[in-house]
C-alpha positions as CSV (number, residue, x, y, z in Angstrom):
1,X,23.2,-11.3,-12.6
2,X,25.4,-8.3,-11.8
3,X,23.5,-6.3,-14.5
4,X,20.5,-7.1,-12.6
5,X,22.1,-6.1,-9.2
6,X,23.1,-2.8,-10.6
7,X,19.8,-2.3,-11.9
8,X,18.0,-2.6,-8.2
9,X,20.8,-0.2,-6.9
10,X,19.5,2.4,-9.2
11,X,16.3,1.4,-9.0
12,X,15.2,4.5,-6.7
13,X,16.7,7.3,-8.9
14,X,15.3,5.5,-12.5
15,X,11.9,5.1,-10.9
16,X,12.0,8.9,-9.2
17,X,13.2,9.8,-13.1
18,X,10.3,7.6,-14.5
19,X,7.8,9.5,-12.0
20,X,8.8,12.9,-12.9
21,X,8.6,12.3,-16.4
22,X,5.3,10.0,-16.2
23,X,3.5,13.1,-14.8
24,X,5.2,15.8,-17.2
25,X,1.8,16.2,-18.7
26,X,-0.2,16.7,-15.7
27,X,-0.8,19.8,-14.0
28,X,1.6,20.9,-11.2
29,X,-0.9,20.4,-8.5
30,X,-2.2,17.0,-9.2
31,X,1.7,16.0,-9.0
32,X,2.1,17.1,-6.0
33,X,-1.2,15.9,-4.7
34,X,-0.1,12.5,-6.2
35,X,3.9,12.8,-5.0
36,X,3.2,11.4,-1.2
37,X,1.0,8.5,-2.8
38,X,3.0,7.2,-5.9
39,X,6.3,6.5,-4.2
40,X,7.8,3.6,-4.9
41,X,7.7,0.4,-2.7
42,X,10.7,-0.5,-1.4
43,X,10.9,-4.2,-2.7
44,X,9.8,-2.8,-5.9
45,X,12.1,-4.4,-9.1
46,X,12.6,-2.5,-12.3
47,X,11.5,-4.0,-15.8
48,X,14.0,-6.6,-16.4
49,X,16.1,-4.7,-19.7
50,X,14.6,-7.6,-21.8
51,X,11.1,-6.9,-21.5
52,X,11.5,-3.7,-23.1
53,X,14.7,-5.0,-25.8
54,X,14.4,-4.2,-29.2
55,X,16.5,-6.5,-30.6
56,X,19.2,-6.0,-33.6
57,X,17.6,-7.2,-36.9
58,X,20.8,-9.9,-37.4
59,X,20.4,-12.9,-34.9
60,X,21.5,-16.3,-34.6
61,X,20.5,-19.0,-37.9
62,X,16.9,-19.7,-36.5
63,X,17.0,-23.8,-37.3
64,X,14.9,-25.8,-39.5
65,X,12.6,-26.6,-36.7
66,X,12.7,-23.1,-35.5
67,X,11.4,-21.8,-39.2
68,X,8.6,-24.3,-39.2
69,X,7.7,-22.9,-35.4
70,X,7.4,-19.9,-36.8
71,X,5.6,-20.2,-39.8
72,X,3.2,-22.3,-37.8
73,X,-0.6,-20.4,-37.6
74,X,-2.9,-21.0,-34.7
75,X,-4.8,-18.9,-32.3
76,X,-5.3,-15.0,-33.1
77,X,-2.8,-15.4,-36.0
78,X,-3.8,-15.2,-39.3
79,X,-1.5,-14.9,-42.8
80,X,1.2,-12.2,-42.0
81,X,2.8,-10.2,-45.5
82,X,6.1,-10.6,-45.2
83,X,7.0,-7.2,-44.0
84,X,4.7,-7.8,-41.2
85,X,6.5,-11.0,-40.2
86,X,9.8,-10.2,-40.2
87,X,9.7,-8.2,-36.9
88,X,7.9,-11.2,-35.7
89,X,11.0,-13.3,-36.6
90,X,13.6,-10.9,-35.1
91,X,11.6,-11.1,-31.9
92,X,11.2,-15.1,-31.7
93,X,15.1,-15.5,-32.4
94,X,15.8,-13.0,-29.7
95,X,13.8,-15.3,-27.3
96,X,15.1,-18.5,-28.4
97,X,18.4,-17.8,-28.4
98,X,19.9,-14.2,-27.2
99,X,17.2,-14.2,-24.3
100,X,16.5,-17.5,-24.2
101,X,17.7,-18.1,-20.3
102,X,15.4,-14.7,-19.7
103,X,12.5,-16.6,-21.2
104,X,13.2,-19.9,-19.1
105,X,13.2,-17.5,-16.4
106,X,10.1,-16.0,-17.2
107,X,8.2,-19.5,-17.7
108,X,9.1,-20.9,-14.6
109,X,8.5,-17.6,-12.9
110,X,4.7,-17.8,-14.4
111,X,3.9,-20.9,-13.1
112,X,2.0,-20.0,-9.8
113,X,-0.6,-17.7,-11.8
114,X,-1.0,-19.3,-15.6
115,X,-3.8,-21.7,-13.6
116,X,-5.8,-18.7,-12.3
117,X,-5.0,-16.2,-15.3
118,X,-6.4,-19.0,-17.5
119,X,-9.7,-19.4,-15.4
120,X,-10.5,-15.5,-15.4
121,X,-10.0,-15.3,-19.4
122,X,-12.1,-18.5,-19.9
123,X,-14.9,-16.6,-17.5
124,X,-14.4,-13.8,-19.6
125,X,-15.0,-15.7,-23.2
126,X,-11.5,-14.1,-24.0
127,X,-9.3,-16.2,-26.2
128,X,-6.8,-18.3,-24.7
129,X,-3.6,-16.6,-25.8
130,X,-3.8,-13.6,-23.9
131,X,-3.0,-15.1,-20.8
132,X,0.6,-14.8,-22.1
133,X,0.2,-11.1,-21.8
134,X,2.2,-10.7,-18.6
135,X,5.3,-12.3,-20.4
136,X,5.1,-9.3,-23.2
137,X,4.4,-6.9,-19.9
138,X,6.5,-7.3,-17.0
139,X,7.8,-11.3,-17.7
140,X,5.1,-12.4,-15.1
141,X,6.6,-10.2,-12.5
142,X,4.1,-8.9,-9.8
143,X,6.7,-6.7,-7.8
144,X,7.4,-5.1,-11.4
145,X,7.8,-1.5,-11.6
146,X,8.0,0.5,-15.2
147,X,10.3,3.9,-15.4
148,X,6.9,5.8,-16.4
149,X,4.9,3.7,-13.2
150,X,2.9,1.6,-14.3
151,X,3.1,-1.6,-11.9
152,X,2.4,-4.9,-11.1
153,X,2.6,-8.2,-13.8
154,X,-0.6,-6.5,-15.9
155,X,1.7,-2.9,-15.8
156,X,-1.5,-0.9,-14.9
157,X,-1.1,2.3,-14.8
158,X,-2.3,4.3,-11.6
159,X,-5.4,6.0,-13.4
160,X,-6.2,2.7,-15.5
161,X,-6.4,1.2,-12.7
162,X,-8.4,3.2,-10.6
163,X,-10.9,2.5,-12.9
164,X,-10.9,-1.1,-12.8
165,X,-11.4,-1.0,-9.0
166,X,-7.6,-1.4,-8.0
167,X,-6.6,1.0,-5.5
168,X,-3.0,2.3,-5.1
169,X,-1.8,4.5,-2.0
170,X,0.4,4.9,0.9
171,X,-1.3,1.7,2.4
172,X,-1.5,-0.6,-0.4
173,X,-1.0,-1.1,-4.2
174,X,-3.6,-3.9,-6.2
175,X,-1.9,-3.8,-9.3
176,X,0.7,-6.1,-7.3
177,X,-2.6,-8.2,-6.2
178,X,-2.2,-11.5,-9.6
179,X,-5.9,-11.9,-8.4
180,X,-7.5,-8.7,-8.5
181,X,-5.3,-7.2,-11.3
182,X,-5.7,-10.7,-13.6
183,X,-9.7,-9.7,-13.4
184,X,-9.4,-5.8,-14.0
185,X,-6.8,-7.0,-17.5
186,X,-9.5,-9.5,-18.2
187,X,-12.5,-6.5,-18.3
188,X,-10.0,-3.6,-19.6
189,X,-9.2,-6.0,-22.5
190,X,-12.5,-7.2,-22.9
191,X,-13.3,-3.2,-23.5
192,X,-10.7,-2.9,-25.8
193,X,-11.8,-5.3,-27.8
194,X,-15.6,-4.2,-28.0
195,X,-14.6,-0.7,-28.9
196,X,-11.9,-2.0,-31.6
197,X,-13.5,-5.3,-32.6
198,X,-10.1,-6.7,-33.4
199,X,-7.6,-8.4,-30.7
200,X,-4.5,-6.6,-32.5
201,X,-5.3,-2.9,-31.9
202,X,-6.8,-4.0,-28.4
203,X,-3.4,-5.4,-27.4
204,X,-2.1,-1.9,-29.4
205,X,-4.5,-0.1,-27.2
206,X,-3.7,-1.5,-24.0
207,X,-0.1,-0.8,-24.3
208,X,-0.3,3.2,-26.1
209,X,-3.9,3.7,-24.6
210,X,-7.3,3.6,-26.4
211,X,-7.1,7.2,-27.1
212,X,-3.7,7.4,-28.7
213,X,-4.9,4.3,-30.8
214,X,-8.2,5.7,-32.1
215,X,-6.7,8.9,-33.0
216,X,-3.9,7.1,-35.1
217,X,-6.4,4.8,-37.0
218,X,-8.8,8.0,-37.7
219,X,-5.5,10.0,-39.1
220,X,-4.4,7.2,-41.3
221,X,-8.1,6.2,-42.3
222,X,-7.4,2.5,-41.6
223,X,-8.6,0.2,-39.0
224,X,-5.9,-2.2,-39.4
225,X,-2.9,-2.7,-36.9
226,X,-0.3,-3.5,-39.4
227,X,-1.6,-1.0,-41.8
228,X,-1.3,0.9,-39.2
229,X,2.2,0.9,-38.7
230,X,2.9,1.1,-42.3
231,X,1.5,4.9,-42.3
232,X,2.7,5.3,-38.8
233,X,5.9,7.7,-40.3
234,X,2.6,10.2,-42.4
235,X,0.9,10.5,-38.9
236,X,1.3,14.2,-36.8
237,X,3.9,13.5,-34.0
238,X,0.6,13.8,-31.8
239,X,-1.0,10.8,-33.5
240,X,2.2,8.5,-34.8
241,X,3.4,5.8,-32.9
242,X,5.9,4.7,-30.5
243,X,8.7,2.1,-31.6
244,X,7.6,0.2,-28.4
245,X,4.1,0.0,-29.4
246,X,4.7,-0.9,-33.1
247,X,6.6,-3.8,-31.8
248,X,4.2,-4.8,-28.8
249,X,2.1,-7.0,-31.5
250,X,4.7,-8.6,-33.1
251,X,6.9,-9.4,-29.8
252,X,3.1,-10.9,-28.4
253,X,2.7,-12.7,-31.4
254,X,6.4,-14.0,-31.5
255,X,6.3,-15.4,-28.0
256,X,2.6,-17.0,-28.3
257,X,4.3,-19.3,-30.7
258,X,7.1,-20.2,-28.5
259,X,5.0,-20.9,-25.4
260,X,2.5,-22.9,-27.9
261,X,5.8,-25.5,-29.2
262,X,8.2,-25.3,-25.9
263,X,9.3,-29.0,-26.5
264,X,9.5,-28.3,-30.0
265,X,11.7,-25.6,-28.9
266,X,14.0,-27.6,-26.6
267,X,12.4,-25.3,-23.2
268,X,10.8,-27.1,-20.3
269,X,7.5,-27.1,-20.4
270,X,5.5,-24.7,-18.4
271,X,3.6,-27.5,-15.8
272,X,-0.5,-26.4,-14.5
273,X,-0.1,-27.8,-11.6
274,X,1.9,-25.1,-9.8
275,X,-1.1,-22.9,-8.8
276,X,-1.0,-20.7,-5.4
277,X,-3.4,-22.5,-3.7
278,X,-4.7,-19.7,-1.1
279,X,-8.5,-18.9,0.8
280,X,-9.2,-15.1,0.1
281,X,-9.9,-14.2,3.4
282,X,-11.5,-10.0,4.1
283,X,-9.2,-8.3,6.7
284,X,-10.9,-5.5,8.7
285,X,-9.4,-1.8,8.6
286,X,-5.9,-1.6,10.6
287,X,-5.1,-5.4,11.0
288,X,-1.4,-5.8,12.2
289,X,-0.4,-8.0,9.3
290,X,3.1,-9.0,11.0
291,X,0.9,-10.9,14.0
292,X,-1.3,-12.5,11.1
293,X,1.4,-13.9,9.4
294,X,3.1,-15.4,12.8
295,X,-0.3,-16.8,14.0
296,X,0.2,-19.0,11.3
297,X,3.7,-20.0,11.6
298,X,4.9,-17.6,8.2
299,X,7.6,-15.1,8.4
300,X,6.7,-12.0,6.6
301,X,8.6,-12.5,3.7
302,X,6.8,-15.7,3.1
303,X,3.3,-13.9,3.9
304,X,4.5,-11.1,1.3
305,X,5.2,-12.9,-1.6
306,X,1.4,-14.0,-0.9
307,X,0.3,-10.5,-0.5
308,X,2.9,-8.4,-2.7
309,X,-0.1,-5.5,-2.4
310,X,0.5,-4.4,1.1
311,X,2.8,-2.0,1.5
312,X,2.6,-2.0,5.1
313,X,2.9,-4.9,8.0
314,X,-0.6,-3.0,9.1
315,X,-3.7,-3.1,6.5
316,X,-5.2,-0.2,5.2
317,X,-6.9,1.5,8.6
318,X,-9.5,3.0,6.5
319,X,-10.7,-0.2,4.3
320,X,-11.5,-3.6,4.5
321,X,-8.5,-4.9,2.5
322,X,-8.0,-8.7,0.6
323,X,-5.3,-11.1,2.3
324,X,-4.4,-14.7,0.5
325,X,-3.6,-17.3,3.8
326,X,-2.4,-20.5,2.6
327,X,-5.2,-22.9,2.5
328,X,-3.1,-25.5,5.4
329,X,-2.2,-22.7,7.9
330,X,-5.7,-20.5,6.7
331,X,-7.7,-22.2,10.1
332,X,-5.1,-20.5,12.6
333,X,-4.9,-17.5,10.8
334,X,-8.7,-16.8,10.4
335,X,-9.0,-17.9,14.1
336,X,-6.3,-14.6,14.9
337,X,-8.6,-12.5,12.7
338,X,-11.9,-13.2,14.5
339,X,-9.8,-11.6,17.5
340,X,-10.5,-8.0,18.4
341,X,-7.2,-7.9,19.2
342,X,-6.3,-8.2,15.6
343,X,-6.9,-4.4,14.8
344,X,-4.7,-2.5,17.0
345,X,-4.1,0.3,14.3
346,X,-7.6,0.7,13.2
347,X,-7.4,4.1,14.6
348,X,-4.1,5.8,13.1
349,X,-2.3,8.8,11.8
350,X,-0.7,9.4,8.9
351,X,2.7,12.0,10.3
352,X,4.5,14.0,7.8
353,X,8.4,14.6,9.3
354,X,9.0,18.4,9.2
355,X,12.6,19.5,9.3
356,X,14.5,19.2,13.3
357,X,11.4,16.1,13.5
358,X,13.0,12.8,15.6
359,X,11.5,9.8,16.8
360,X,11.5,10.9,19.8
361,X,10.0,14.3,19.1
362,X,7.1,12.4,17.3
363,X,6.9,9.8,20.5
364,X,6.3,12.3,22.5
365,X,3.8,14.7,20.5
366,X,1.5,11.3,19.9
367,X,2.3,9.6,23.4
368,X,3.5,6.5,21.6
369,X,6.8,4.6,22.4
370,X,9.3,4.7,19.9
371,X,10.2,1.3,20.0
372,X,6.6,1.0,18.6
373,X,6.6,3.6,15.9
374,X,9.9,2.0,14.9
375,X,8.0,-1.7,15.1
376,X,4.5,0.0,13.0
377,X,7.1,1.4,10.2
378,X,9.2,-1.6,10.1
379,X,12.1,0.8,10.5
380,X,15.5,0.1,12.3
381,X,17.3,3.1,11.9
382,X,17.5,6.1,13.9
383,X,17.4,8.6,11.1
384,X,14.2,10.7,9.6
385,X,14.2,12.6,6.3
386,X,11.8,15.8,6.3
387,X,8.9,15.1,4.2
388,X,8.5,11.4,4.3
389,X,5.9,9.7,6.1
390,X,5.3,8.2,9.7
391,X,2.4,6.1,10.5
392,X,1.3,6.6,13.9
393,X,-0.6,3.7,15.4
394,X,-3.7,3.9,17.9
395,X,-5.9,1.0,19.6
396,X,-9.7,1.1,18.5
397,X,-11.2,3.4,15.9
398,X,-11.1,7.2,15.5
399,X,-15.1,6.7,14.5
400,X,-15.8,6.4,17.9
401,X,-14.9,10.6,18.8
402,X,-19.2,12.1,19.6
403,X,-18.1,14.7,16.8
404,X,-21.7,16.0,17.2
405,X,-21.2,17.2,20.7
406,X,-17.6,18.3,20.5
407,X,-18.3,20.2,17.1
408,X,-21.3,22.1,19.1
409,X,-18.2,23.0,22.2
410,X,-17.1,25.6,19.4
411,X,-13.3,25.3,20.7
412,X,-10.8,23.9,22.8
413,X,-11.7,25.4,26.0
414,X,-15.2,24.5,25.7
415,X,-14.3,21.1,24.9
416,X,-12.2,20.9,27.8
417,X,-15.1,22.0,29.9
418,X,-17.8,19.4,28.4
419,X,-15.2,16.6,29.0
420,X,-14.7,18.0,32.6
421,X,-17.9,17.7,33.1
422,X,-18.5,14.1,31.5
423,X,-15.4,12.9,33.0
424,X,-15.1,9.1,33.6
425,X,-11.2,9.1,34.4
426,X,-8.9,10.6,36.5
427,X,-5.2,11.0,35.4
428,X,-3.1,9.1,37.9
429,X,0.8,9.3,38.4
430,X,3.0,7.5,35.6
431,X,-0.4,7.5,33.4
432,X,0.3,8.3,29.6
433,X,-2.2,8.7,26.8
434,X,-0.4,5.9,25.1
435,X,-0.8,3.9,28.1
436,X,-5.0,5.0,28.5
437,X,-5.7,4.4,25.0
438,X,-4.9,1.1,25.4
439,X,-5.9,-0.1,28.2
440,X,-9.7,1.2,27.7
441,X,-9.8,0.6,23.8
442,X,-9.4,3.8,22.0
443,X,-6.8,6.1,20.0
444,X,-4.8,9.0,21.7
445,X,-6.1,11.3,19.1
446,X,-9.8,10.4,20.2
447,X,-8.8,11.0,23.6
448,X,-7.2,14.4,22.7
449,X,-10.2,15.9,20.4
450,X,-12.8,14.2,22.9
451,X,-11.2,16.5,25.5
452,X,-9.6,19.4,23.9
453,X,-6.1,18.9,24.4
454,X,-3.1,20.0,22.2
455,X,-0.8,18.4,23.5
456,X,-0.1,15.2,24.9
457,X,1.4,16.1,28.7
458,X,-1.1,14.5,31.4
459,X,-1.0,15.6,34.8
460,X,-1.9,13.2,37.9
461,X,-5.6,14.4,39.1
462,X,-6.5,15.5,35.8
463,X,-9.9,14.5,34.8
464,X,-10.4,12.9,31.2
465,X,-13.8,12.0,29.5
466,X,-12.8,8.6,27.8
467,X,-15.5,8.6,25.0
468,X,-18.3,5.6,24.3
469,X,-19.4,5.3,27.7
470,X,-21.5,2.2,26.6
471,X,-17.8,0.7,26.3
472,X,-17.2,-2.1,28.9
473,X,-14.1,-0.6,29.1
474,X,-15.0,3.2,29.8
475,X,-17.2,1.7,32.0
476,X,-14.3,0.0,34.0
477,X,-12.6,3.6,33.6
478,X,-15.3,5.2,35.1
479,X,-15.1,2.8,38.4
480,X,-11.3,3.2,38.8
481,X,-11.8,6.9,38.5
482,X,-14.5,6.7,41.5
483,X,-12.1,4.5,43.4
484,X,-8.9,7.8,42.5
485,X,-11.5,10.2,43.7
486,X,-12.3,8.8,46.9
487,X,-8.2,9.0,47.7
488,X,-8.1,12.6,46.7
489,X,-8.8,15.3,48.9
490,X,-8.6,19.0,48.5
491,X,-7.6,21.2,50.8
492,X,-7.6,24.4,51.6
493,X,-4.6,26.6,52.1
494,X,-4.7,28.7,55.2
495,X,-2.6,31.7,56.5
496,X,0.9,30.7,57.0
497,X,1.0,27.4,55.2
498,X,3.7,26.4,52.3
499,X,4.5,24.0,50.1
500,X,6.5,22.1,52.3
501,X,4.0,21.9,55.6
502,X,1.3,20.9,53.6
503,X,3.5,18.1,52.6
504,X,4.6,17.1,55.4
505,X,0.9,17.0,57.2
506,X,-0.1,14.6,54.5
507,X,2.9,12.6,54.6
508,X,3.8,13.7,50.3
509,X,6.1,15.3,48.3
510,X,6.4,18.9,47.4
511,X,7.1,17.8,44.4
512,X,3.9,15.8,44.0
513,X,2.1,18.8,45.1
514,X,3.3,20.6,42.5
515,X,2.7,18.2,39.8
516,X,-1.0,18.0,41.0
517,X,-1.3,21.6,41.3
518,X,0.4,22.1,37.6
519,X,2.7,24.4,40.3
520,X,6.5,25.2,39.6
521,X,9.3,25.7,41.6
522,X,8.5,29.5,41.2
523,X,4.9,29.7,41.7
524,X,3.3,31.0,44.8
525,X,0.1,30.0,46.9
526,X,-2.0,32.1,48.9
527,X,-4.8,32.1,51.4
528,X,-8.0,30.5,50.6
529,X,-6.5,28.7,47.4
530,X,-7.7,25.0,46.7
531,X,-5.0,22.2,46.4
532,X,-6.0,18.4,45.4
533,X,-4.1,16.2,47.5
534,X,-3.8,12.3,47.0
535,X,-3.9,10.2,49.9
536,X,-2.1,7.3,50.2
């Protein structure tokens, strides 16, 4: 275990390595385009060192019964030459015997997805063996994460599988989904095979890439895997093969026959009655995930290992995402999703800390708490790194800003002077746009680009237009600003008056005036000038 504790402490800096080196081929400006998106989740876990071994050729004595496992046939194998079964053998004694606890680990950790794996391939007509795929992969890991980047228990790579409809981002990662990655393997290796026609260079091609594989067999004029790797050393660098791929057959082929003869073997035997039994339920953009999880009595850990995708306690704002409920709490939980209240962070932004940035500076440029921001970005600690992200929440969706009539406004100022116009909300004292935006239903940023404003500093008699009129709740705005406006007087400033008389004739501060006015302590009034005053 300590091996595997100093492997997670590194884990950040051999995945950052891994990332760097993963994208040494790209251009320099889809890295950084990809940088923000392809970091690393948190509770991600390196490759266990096992999945990758290549064991010494000397093992342990492999047993009379272990010989006979081995040269058993069944399945995809056919007669192996001798050459092409010996790294077979060095492969199923390292299992059995150096890695033999890793292998009991494995099995038992497979048990929860060998059910559904098993039902995809079968779906897919694809031969029964390759649901033991994952093993040669990531050992049936789902939080697995490879020094190149590849992730999940399938190891799909970020552009692989992008094309097999799994999205990874800030938000969420579905090559951690067992469902929806099971069904992409199932078609990629499905496609493999059909360009190929033979299960060994498909299972070569989904670990080098079908490229790198049909470059190889055209070079050595074969279309034989082991063949294959018998010219591999007359192939161009470009074309030859890596050690890991030469050995991803055999090491496939070596623990097929121990999964097929595990009481043979002296392991426990895998049991098919250990399926996640879960209802795929749709969750609408920006569903606070955290709140879904307690309406039906889970803690988020327990939610998580359910959902390894999300990345976030809040789902995707911009997407209707997949959630797994357990199928005895699933009634409560579908009941909290049915609520409107379920998507408070359907409207969001996405804040990049720049250098000097706190939580309190970004509280204050959005208008949102920061015992929230801390809350959204399941963060305890007081400290911000330049660069990283922020996710700032809002109430409602950002879909509801009339970007047709604002875009016509031209600019800020005309902006401000349409939503004058429109109005349906006056500012009152304490008000915040945090504290508007939800109590009528929207974001703060629709708020600030439905009436021009670059900043988030509200001023008591300020009017606001609080956009979707239709709203029940702008509607409700609209009546309390009526009811403001009837309070509010404005008078006008005669010869002789200050500050402080006015006050005192309307029984008010001087400071209120001032904060109604947008006056300082500095700034003068004159003759004729109109001041709004709010009754009490």
């Amino acid at each position: 275990m300590d091996i595997f504790k100093s492997l997670r402490q590194f884990l950040p800096v051999l995945l950052a390595v891994g990332l760097l080196f993963g994208c040494a081929k790209k251009p320099m400006d889809a890295m950084v385009a990809e940088s923000s998106e392809a970091e690393v989740p948190t509770d991600a876990v390196p490759l266990e060192p096992e999945v990758k071994a290549e064991p010494d050729v000397k093992g342990d004595q492999l047993t009379t019964t272990e010989q006979a496992v081995l040269n058993s046939r069944f399945g995809l194998l056919f007669d192996l030459e001798a050459h092409e079964n010996q790294d077979v053998e060095i492969y199923f004694n390292y299992f059995t015997h150096k890695a033999r606890k890793t292998m009991e680990r494995w099995l038992e950790r497979s048990q929860p997805y060998l059910p559904y794996v098993r039902r995809v391939f079968t779906k897919y007509g694809l031969p029964q063996d390759l649901v033991l795929l994952p093993f040669t992969e990531s050992g049936y890991n789902v939080r697995a994460y490879s020094w190149a980047g590849a992730g999940g228990m399938w190891q799909f790579m970020r552009g692989t599988g992008s094309l097999y409809g799994l999205k990874s981002d800030w938000w969420i990662d579905e090559r951690r989904d067992p469902f929806k990655s099971t069904d992409a393997a199932a078609r990629h290796l499905r496609d493999l095979y059909d360009k190929f026609g033979d299960w060994y260079l498909a299972l070569a091609a989904y670990n080098a890439g079908e490229g790198k594989i049909a470059r190889a067999l055209q070079q050595a004029g074969c279309n034989d895997f082991f063949e294959l790797t018998k010219k591999n050393t007359q192939l161009s660098r470009r074309a030859r093969l890596r050690t890991e791929t030469k050995h991803y057959v055999p090491k496939f082929i070596a623990i097929s026959k121990i999964f097929q003869n595990l009481d043979t073997l002296g392991f426990e035997p895998v049991s098919w009655d250990m399926g996640l039994e879960v209802v795929s339920v749709k969750v609408p953009g920006g569903t606070d995930l955290l709140a879904l999880a307690r309406s039906g009595g889970m803690t988020w850990n327990d939610f998580h290992d359910l959902n390894p995708a999300f990345r976030r306690q809040v789902s995707p704002p911009n997407m209707e995402a997949t959630a797994y409920l357990p199928t005895d709490r699933a009634d409560k939980m579908m009941a909290y999703l049915a609520n409107p209240g379920s998507r408070p962070y359907a409207g969001y932004a996405r804040h990049r800390v720049r250098s000097g940035e706190s939580w309190w500076s970004i509280s204050r440029r959005y208008g949102v708490p920061v015992a929230v921001l801390k809350k959204v970005n399941d963060q305890r600690s007081n400290t911000l790194h330049p660069g990283e992200y922020v996710m700032v929440p809002g109430n409602g969706s950002s879909d509801s800003v009339p970007a047709a009539d604002f875009a016509k406004a031209g600019s800020s100022a005309k902006t401000r002077a349409i939503a004058a116009q429109r109005g349906n909300y006056v500012v009152r004292d304490g008000d915040t746009l945090w504290n508007i935006s939800q109590r009528f239903g929207t974001t703060v940023s629709t708020i600030k680009k439905a009436n021009g404003l670059r900043s988030s500093a509200l001023k008591a008699g300020q009017k606001l237009y609080i956009p979707n009129n239709s709203d029940v709740a702008t509607k409700q705005a609209a009546k309390d600003a009526q009811a403001t406006k009837s309070q509010m007087v404005r008078y006008k400033v005669r010869s002789g008056d200050n500050l402080t008389s006015i006050a005192r004739k309307f029984g008010v501060s001087v400071q209120d005036l001032q904060r109604w006015n947008a006056l300082s302590s500095r700034s003068t009034i004159y003759a004729g000038q109109r001041l709004k005053v709010y009754v009490q």
